[in-house]
N, C-alpha and C positions, 0 to 999 in steps of 0.2 A: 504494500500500500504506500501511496506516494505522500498524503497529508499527514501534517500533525498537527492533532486536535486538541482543544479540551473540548472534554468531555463530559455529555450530562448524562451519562449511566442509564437510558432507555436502553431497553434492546432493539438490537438493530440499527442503532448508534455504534455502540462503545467498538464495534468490529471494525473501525476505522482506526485504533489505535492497536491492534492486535499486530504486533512483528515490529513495534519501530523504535525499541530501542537500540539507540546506539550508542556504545560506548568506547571512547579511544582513549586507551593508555599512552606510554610513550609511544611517540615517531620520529626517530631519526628520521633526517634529511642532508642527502646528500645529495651526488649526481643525480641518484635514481632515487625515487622517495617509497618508503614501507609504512606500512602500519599496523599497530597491531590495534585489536578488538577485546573488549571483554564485557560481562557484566554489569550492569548497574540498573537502577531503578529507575523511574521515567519525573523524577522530584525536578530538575529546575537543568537548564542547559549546560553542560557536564564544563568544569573548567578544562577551559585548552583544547577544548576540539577543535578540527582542525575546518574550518569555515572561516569565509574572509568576507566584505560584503562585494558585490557587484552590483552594478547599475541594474533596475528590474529588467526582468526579461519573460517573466512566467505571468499569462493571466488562465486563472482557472476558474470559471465561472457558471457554466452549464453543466460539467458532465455528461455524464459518469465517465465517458474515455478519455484517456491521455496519451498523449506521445511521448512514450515515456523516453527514445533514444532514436538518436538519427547521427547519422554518419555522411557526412558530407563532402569528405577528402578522402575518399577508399581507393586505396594504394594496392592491399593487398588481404582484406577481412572480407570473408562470408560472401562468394562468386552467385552471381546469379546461375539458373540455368542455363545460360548460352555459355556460361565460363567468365564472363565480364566481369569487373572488380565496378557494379556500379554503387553509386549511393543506394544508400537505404532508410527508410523510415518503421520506427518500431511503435505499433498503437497496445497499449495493454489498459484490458477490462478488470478494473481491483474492485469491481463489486460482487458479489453472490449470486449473480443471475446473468445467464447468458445474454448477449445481445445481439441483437439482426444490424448486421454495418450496408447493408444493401438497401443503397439511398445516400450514405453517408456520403461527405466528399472533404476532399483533400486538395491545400490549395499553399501557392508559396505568393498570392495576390491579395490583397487585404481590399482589393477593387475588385476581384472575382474568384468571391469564396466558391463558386460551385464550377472548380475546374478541372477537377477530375472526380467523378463519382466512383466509388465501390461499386460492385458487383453483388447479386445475394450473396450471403453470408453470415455466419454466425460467429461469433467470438466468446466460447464458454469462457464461465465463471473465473477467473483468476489470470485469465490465458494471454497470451500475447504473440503479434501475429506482426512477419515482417513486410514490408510494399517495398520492391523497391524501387527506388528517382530516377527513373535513365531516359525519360524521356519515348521510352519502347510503347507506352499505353496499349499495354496487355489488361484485361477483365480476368485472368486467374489460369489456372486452378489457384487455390490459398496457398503460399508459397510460392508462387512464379506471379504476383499480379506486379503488372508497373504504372506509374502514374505517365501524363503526358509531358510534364515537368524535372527539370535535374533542378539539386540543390544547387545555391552558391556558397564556394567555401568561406567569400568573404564575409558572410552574414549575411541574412534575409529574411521575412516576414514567414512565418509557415504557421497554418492553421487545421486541427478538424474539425470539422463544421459537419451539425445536424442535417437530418435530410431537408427541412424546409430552404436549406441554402443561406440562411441566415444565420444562426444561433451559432455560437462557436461555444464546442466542447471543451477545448483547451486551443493554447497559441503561443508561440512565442513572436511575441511584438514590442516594439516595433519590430524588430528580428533578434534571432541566437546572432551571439558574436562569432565573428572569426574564428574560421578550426585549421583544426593542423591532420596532416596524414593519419590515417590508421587510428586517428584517438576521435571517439565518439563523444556525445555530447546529450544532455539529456535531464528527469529527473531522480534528486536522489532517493535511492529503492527505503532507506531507513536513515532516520534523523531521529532527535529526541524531543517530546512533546514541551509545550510549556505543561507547567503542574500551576492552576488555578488554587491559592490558600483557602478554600472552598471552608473552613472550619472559619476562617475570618470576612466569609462572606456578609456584608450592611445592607441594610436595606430600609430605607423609609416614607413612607405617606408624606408628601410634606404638606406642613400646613402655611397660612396666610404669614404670620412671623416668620417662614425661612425665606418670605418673596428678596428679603435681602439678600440673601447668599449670593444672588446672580447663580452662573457654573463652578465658583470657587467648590462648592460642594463634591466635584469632582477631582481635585488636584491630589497629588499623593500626601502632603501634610496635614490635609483636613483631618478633623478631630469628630471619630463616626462612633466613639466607645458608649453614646447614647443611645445609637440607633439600634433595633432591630438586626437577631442575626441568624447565622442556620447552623446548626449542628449533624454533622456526619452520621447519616444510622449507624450503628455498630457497626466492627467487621471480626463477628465470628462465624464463620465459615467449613464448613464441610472437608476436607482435606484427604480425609483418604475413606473407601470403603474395600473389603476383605470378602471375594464371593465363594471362596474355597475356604477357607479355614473363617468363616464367617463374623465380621464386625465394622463398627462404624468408627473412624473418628474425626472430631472437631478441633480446632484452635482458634485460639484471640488474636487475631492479627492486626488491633485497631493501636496496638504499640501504647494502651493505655486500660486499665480495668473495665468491663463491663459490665452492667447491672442485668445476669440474666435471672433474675427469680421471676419464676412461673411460665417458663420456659421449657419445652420439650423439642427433643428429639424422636421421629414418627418417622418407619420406615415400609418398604413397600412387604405386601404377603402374594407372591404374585403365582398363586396358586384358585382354585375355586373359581366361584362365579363369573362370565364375564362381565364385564373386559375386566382385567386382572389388574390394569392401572389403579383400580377405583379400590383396593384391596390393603386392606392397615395391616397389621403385627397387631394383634388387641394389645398388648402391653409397650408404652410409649416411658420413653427415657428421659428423667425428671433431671433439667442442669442444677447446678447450686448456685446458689445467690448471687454471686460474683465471681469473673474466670478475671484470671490475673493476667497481664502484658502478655503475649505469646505462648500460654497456657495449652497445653496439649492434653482431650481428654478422649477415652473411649471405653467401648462397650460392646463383648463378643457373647457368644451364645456357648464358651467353654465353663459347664459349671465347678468346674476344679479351680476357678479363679473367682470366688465370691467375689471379689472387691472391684471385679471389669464387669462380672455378668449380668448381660440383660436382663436377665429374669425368666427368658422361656426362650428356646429356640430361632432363629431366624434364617427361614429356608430360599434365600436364594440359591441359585443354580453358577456352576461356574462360568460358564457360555449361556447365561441366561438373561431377563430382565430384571430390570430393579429401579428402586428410587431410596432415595434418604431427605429428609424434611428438618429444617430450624423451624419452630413454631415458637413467638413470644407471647408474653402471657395478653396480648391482645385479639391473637388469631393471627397476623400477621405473617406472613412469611418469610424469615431471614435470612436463610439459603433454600438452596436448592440443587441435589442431585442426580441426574437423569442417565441411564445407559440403556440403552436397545431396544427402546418406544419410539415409535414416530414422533413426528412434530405433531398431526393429529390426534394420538394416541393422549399427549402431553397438553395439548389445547381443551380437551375432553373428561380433566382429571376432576375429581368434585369427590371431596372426600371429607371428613369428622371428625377433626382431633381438637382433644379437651374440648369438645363443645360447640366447637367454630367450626361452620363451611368450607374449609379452602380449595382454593382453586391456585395451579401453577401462575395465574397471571401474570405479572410480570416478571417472574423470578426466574422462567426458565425461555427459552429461545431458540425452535428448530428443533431438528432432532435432538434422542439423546446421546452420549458418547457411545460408538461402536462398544458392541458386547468384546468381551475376551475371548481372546484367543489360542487359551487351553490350559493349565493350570502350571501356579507358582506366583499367578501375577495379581495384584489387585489395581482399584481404581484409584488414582492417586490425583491429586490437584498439581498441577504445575503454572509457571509462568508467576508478573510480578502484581496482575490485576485480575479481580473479579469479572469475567466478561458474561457471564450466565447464562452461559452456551457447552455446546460439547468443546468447544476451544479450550476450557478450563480443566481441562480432565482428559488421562488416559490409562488404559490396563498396562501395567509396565510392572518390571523387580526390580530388585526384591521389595517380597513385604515391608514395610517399615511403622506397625502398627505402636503407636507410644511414642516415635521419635519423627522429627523434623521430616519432611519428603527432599529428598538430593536436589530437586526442580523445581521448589518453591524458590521464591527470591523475594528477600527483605529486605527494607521495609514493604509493606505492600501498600501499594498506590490507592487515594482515595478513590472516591465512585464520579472524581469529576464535582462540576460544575451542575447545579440543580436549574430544573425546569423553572421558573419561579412566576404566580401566575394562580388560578382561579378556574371555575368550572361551575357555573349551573345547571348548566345542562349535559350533563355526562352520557355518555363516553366521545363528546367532541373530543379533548385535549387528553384524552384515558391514557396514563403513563405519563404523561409529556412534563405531568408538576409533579414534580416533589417537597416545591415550598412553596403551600397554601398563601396566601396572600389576600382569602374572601375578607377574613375579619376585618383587619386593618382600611381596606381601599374598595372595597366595593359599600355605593353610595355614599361615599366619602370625597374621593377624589379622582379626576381620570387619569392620574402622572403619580408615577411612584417611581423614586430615584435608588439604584443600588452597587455598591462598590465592591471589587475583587481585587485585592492586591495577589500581585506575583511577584517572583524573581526572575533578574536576566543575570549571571554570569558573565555572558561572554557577545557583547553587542555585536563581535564579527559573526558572530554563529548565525547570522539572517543575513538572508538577500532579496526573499518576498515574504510579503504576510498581506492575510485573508481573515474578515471576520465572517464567520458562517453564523447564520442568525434565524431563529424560528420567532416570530412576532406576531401577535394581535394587540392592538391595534397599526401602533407606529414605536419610533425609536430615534434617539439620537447617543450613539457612544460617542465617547469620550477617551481619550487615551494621557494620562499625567495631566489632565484636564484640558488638553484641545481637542479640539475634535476629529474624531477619525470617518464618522459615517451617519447616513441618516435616512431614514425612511418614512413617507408618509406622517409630518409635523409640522406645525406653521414655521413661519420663518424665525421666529422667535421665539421659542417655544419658552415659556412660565411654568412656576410650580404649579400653577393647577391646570396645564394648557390640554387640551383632551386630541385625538389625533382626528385629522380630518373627513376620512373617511373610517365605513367600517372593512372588514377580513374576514371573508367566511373561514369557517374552522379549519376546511382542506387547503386554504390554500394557506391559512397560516402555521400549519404543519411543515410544509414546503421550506426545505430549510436552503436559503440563498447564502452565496457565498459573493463577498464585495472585497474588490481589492483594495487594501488598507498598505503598499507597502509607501506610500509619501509619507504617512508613519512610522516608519520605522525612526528616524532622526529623533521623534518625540519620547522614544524610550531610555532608559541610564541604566548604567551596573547596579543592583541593588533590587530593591522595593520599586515596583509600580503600580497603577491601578489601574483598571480595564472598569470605566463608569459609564453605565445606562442608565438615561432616562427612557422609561417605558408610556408610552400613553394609551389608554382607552380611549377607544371612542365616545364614550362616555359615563358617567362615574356609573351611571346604575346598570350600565352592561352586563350583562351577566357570565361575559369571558376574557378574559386577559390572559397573555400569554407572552416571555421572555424566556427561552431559551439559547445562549449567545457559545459561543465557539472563536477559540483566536488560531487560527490555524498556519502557520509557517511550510514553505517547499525551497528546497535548494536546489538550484539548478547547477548541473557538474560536468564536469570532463572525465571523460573516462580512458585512462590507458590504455586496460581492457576490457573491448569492448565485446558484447554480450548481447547479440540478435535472439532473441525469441526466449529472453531467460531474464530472470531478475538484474537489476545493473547489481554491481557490485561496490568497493568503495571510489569515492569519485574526490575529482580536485576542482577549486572552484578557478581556478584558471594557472596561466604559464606566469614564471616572474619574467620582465624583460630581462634581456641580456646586459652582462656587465658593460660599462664604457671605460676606458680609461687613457687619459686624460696625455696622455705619453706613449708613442707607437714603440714596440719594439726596435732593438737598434745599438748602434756604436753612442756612446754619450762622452765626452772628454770634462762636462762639467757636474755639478750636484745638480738635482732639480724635486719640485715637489710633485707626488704623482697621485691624482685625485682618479679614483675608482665612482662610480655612481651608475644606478638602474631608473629605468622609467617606473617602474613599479610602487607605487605610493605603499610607504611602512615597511619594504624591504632589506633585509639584513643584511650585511656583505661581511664573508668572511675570507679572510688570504692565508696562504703560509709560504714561508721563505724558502723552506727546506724539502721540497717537490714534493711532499705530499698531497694530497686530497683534502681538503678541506671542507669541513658539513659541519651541521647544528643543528642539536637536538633545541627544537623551539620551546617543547615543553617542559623543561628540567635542562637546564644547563650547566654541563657538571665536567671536570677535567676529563672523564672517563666516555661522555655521550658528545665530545665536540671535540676537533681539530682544527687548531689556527686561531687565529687572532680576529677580532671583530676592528672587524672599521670603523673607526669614530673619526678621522680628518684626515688630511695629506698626508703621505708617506714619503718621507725622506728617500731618497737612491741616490748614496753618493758612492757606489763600488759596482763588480760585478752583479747583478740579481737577478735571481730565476722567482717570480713571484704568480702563485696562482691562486683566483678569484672565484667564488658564486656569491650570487644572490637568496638570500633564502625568504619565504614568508609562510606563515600558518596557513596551512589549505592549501597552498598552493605548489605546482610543482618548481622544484629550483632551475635557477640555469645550470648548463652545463658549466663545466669547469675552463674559463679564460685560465690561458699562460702567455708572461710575457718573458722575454728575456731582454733583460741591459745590460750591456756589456763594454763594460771600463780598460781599457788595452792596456791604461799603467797601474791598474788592478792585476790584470792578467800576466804579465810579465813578473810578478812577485811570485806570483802562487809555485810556492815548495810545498817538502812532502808536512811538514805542521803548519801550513796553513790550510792543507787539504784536511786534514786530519780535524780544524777547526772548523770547515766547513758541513762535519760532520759524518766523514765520510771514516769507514771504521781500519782499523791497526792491521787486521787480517782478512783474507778472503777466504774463510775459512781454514786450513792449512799452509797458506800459501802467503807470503811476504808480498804487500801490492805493491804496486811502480806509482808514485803521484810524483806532480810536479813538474816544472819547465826545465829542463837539464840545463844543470850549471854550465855542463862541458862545453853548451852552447852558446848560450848566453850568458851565464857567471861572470862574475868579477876576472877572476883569472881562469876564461875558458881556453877552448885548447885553438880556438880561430884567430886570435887576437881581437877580437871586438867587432869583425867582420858582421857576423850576423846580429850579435847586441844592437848594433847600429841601426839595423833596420826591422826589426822584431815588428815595432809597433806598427809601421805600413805594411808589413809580411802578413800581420792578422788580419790588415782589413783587403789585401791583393787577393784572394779568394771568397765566394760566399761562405756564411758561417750556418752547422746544423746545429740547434741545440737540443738536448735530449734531458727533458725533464722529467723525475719520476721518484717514487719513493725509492730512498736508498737502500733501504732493506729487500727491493725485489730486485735490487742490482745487487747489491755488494752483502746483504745479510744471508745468514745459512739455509736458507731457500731460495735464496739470489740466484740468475743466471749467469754473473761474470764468477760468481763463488762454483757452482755447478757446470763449469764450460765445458764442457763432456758430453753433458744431459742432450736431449735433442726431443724433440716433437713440440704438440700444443701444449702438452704439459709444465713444457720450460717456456712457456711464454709469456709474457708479460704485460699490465699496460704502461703506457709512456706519451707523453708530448713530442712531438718532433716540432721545431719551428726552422725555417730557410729565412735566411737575413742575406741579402745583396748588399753589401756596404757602398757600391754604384750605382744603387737603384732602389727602384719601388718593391721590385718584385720578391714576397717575403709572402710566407704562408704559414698556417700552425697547423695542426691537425692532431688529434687523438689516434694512435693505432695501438696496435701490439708490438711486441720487439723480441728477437731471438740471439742466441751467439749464433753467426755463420762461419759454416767451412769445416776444413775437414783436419788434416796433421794440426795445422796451427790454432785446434780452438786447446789445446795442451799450454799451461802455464810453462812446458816446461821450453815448448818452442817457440812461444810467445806470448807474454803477456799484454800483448795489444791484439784487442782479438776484432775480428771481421763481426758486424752484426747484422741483422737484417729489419726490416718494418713492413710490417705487415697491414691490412685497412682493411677491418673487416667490423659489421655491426654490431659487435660485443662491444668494441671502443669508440666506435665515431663512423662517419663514414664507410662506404663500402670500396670505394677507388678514393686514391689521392688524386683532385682533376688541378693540375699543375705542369706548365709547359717546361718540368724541371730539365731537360736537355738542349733545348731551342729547339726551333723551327723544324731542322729535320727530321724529330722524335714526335711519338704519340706524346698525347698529356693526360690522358689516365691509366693509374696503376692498381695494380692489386697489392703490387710488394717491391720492394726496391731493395736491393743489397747494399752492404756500406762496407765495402772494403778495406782490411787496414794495411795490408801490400805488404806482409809477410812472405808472401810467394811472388814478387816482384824482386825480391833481393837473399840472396841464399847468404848467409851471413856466416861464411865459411870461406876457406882456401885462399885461393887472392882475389876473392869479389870484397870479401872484409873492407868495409868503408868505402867502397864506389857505389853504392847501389843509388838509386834514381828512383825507385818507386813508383816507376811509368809504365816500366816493361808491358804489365797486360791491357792497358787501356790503349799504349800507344799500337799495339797489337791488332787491339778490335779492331782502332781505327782506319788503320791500314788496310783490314779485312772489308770493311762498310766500301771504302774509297774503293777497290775493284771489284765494288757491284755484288757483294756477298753477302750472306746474310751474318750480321752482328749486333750484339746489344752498342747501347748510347751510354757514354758514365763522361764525367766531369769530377772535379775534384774541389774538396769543402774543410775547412776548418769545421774539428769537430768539440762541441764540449757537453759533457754531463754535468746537469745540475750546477751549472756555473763555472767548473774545472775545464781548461782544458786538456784533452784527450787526446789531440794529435792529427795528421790530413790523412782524410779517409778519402775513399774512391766512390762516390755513390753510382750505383750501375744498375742497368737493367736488370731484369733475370731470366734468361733464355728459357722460360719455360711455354706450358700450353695458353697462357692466357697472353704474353708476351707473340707469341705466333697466330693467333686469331683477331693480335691488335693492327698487323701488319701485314696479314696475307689471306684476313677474312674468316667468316664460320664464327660459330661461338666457341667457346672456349673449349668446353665440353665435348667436343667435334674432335680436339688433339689429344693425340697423347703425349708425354711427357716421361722422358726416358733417363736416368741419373745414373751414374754405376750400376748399368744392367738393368736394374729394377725400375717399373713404373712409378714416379711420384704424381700423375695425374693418368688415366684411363687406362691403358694395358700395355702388354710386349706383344699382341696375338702379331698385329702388321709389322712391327719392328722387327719381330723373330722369322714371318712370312717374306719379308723386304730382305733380310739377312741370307736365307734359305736360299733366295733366289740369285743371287752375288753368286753364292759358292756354286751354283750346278751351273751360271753364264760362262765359269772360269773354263772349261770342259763344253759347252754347250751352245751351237749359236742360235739354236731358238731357244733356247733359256736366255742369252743374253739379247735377243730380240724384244721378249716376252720383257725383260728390265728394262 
């Protein structure tokens, strides 16, 4: 169910609050956002949920159907029949009763609601049913219908509209906002109700003396401890019955003593006469005077327990019918409950205890709870509200006759919000009051003023509200004492002002829902009150009626999304992306570097040190958060690798920005303890690292004479630079891949930043991928500890290609992977190559290869540095594999295979080995070598 209500406990009502508590514990927030769920009771809007507000976007005013989810950017979710990735719209019926959608229509024009009609059709009870937007206008079967219309992703009006072509069931108007790929968009499936202080509901007649008050009457500091007020029936409640080992029990669940003297419990004899409904136990179980807070009692038919037994046997069946009765010493009925009679069966009950008629009337609702389903189990109450339906109960184990039920949940929620209101001619408003109101206002006055204070928590936790309201005659609420809504009252209405017209009984039954979300600003953290003026049409009327409803929907983004199924949990929108204020780059001076999101009340958090940075928003604690919070400019007067999100409650965070600055007379310092204070650890596990600029080279007394010292600084910026940012511990800690340079597959893989800086130019890129050690003798510390690595772009990290013209003009510009050479096998560091080598050898190879028209990867050469260190010139290159040859000589990738050391690393050797086969029999063979 998509509302949250208060509630005024009719039946047939309260089933609109059944499923929607929601409760969220902590949530980290990181790149990706989680949450977790748990329990709670439906008392007041839970702290720190995660709800933000949005501009309104939900009118819900006719019913019963809703849209509950549409998808408007489908990339790659839920194909149509022809196979299409097209948009889709999700309608689901949250009421009890199927519905005929043929007639209905569906429209993305607020200038013409009736532009695509439904087909016949039916949408049982609960059910949900996808259409989808491609524009195809197909009439069905159900699951293949399409409208004549696509969505627009950038937002737009969409409505369903009744068959008259007018009414609108639900709408998002003016339009839903902007969507993104693959993430739907829709209403939230469960939210948490307001809770009505319904025990400190006011209420007063007013007379000629309060014509002062004006509407002050209604603000939250008015002083109402005069007026007239309602007290809660009890709530002791029925909780378990036992149809196999046979017994009943009750508890006080009113979290406060009850007065039940002269009070029985009556239960069913469903043997003899028909109908068997109509059939007592002659002997009825007397309560005592008073049940204490949460008081647990019961009563079995084992006579070896004097002190539980009923008195005489009670023959229900285990798979059979039954009932159990609260009876107070009025006749009344104060529970009630039902298992394996019809709703008719239960409508038809009329039965004699202690002296009084009763009848189920309002106490029970629809069927009763399915019978059991074979023995061990009894009927046990669960859930955290009285709904006096079979919702309230099921056969489940174990017994737990005497002790708490596992599925109860406490506190238990009042019964809502009372009918408040009058009747003399019954059964007009039959159910609809619970607080009588004839005494005081009929032929008294036609205006009676009453006050409901609640709590709000968490004022982001709203984005629409709704007051749903049953009235006779008229009405003007109030919200902290302005006004929120009005019906049928002069313009001015006075404490004795009577409503203009009158309201037959059916249609003031008719409960209207008005949007009240220009309202919401009028609300505060704390206490508010929700005050009606009620009018009659006139004092001696003989019906009045005030039954009012504040109902809240949140409309959400959904990650994943969820065609033809409940949505699940949803975000109320994306944070902008970070800005910052400073491009990546060579910098020679300090500067200040200001980070900032469009996102009003966004968090920003960085860290220095390549990690990930997130925030738990709700509990902020050394253990649930990483980095530092941005409060102002940040200094950068050295090398820095710095990276940014944005975080907000509710909402998804951005990705993770990295920048790098980089300081060249920074750079030229960096030894093996200054590496070491960058953070970077002592060991790679067994192995002694290599950090640092070699003295030999540029040292004080290196072995050049100051040749290369001299020109270090423009040396760094005469190539582009790669930076490679990433936590240190998935490089260099004991699950690290420079610690593990051995390891090989996805399992040594990592994620990591890559950024390209042109110190000549614009062209500069960052991108999220994966990172591996590459190669094969030298990824051994013992043959080099500068090892080759590779990048990988795959959707686990960012991107799926790097689309970047990283070689120029005569290369492709997307990759799936690129290699980064560190030219080990360019220079054999033995015999009399010792100290000649070049580290060109295989690039300048390719090159040569490419130049007479052959086929060759593209590589170029880059300063490289990790996490702000530098690392040394790598080789960045192509990689001759299967997606590397369909970028250049056509097919999809999937087409080639891919052959390494004998073995397949993409498709097979079946042709390689066929291809091979055929060589050796051409040798010997000249239609074999015709056939090649």
């Amino acid at each position: 169910m998509i509302l949250v209500v208060l509630r005024d406990g009719r039946a047939g009502e309260v089933v609109l609050l059944r499923h929607l508590t929601r409760a969220w514990g902590r949530a980290r927030w990181g790149p990706t956002a989680h949450k977790n769920t748990g329990a709670r009771s439906t008392a007041r809007w839970s702290n720190g949920a995660p709800f933000e507000s949005l501009e309104p976007r939900l009118v819900l005013d006719a019913g019963p159907l809703v849209i509950s989810e549409l998808l408007a950017v489908n990339d790659s979710v839920y194909p149509d029949g022809d196979g299409d990735f097209s948009d889709w719209i999700e309608i689901h019926n949250p009421t009890q009763t199927a519905v005929q959608l043929g007639g209905w229509f569906l429209t993305d024009d607020a200038d013409s609601l009736a532009k695509w009609q439904f087909p016949a059709f039916s949408l049982a009870a609960g059910a949900y049913e996808v259409i989808y937007a491609s524009g195809k206008d197909s009439a069905g079967p159900p699951g293949q219908m399409h409208t004549n219309f696509r969505l627009d992703g950038n937002g737009e009006y969409l409505a369903l509209v009744r068959p008259d072509g007018v009414t609108i069931s639900h709408a998002y108007a003016p339009e839903f906002p902007g969507q993104y790929a693959d993430v739907s968009y829709g209403v939230a499936q469960d939210a948490t109700a307001f809770a009505l202080e319904t025990d400190q509901l006011a209420y007063r007649v007013p007379e000629a003396a309060d014509a002062a008050l004006g509407t002050s009457w209604a603000e939250v500091d008015f002083e109402d401890s005069t007026w007239s007020g309602y007290r809660l029936p009890p709530q002791v409640l029925i909780t378990e019955a036992g149809t196999e080992d046979d017994f009943v029990e009750i508890q006080n669940l009113a979290g406060e003593p009850v007065d039940t003297s002269g009070w029985v419990v009556a239960v069913n004899y469903p043997r003899g006469d028909e109908p068997v409904v109509n059939n007592t136990n002659t002997l009825f179980w007397a309560l005592p005077e008073v049940m204490a807070p949460d008081e647990i009692l019961y009563r079995h038919d084992d006579a070896d327990d004097p002190g539980h037994y009923w008195g005489e046997g009670i023959v229900w069946q285990t798979t059979g019918n039954g009932w159990v009765m609260i009876v107070d010493d009025l006749g009344q009925v104060v529970d009630l409950a039902v298992w394996g009679y019809t709703a008719a069966e239960i409508a038809a009950m009329t039965v004699e205890i202690n002296g009084f008629d009763v009848t189920a009337g309002n106490a029970w609702s629809g069927d009763g709870a399915p019978r059991s389903t074979g023995p061990g189990l009894s009927l046990q109450r669960h859930g955290d509200a009285d709904h006096d339906d079979a919702s309230d109960f099921g056969f489940v184990g174990p017994v737990s006759m005497g002790q708490p039920n596992n599925e109860l949940v406490l506190p238990f929620s009042s019964r809502g919000v009372p009918g408040v209101g009058f009747d003399l001619n019954p059964p007009d408003f039959d159910g609809a009051i619970l607080l009588d109101v004839q005494e005081p206002m009929h032929g008294v006055n036609a205006s009676l003023w009453m006050r409901i204070p609640f709590e709000v928590d968490d004022l982001a936790a709203l984005n629409t509200m709704q007051l749903r309201i049953q009235y006779n005659d008229g009405f003007v609420a109030y919200l902290n004492g302005r006004e929120a809504a009005r019906r049928n009252v002069p313009d001015s209405p006075q404490w004795d002002s009577a409503a203009p017209a009158a309201r037959d009984a059916a249609e003031s039954l008719v409960r209207e829902t008005i949007d009240i979300t220009d309202s919401l600003g009028d609300l505060t953290v704390g206490t508010n009150v929700l005050a009606i003026h009620g009018l009659n049409v006139a004092p001696s009327d003989g019906n009045f009626l005030i039954v009012p409803e504040l109902a809240a929907t949140s409309t959400e983004y959904f990650l994943d999304p969820t065609p033809g199924e409940p949505n699940g949990p949803g975000l109320l929108g994306f944070v902008k992306d970070t800005r910052f204020s400073v491009d990546r780059g060579f910098y020679d001076e300090p500067f200040a570097l200001e980070i900032s999101s469009d996102t009003a009340g966004a968090l920003i958090c960085y860290t220095l040190d390549g990690s990930v940075p997130y925030l738990d928003l709700d509990n902020v604690a050394p253990d649930e958060t990483n980095g530092i919070a941005y409060s102002g400019p940040i200094p950068i007067d050295r090398t820095t690798t710095l990276r940014a999100a944005a975080f907000k409650r509710g909402f998804q965070p951005t990705n993770v920005d990295t920048h790098t600055y980089i300081f060249v007379d920074d750079v030229v310092r960096q030894d093996y303890q200054a590496t070491l204070d960058a953070g970077f650890p002592t060991t790679w596990g067994s192995v002694s690292p290599d950090y640092g600029m070699d003295p030999d080279v540029i040292g004080p007394d290196d072995l050049f004479g100051g040749i290369y010292a001299a020109t270090i600084r423009n040396d760094l910026k005469s190539l582009p630079t790669l930076s490679i940012v990433m936590n240190i511990d998935d490089m260099f800690g004991p699950s690290g891949i420079y610690t593990n340079s051995q390891a090989e597959g996805v399992a040594w893989e990592r994620a990591t930043s890559v950024e390209w800086i042109d110190p000549d130019g614009d062209d500069r890129f960052q991108v999220d991928c994966g990172i591996r050690i590459q190669g094969g003798w030298f990824r051994q510390d013992s043959g080099t500890k500068k090892h080759s690595l590779r990048l990988l772009f795959k959707s686990d990290y960012g991107p799926t290609k790097l689309a970047f013209p990283l070689f120029g003009e005569s290369a492709v510009d997307r990759f799936d992977t690129i290699t980064l050479r560190a030219g080990a096998n360019d220079a054999y560091s033995w015999d009399a190559a010792y100290l000649t080598e070049q580290y060109t050898r295989d690039e300048f190879g390719r090159s040569l290869q490419r130049a007479a028209g052959q086929v060759g990867s593209h590589g170029n050469f880059a300063h490289l540095y990790i996490n702000g260190i530098y690392w040394g010139l790598y080789n960045p290159v192509e990689r001759p594999d299967n997606s590397f040859s369909a970028s250049y000589y056509g097919g999809d990738k999937e087409q080639w295979d891919a052959i390494h050391d004998g073995s397949a690393s993409a498709g097979s050797t079946t042709a390689w080995n066929q291809m091979i086969s055929q060589s050796q029999a051409a040798a010997t063979s000249n239609a074999a070598y015709q056939r090649l």
